[in-house]
N, C-alpha and C positions, 0 to 999 in steps of 0.2 A: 404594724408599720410605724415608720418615726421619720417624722420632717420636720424642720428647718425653716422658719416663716420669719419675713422681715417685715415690719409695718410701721405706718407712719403712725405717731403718735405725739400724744402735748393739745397741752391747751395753750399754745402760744401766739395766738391768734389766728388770723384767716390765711391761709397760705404758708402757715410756720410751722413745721415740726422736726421734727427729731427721729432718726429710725431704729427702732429696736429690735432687737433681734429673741426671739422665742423658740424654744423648744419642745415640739407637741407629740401625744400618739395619737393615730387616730385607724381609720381600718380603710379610710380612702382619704382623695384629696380635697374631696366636696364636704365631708365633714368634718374635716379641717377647715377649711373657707367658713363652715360654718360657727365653728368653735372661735376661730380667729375674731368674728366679726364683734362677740360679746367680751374680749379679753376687755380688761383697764385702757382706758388715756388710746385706744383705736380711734384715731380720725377717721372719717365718713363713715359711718359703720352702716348705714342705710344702704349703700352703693357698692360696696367693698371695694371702693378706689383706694384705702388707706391699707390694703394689703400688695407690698410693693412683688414678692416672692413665697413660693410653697415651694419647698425641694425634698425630695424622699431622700432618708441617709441609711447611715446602719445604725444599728443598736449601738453600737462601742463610741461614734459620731454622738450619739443622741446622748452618752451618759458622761464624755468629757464634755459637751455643751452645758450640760446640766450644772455638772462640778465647777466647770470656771465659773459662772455664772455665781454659785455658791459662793467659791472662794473672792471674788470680787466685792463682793455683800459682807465677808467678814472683814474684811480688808479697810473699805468704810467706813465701817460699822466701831473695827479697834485702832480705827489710825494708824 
């Protein structure tokens, strides 16, 4: 299965962040919750309040996420 998870994240102080958006597999949604809570730059992670969204997608959903995500990164990355 493949979901779609948005979370707050930054270290921009207490009540500031930024939300990002990720691409995960997992085989349910509780460990996904669970995977989510160790990613990078996750706010609260103790609590999992800094997980704003878990959404099940398709495979074809999960490999164009993937790709933009990429193509953004080279984009960056060559100006």
């Amino acid at each position: 299965m493949f979901y779609k998870l948005i979370t707050a994240c930054g270290h921009m102080g207490a009540g500031n962040s930024f939300e990002r958006v990720w691409f995960i597999k997992g085989s349910n949604p509780i460990t996904v919750l669970e995977r989510a809570k160790r990613l990078p730059r996750v706010k609260r992670k103790e609590t999992s309040l800094g997980i704003k969204l878990i959404k099940e997608i398709s495979e074809e959903e999960y490999i164009n996420g993937i790709n933009s995500k990429s193509e953004a990164v080279k984009i960056l990355l060559n100006g």
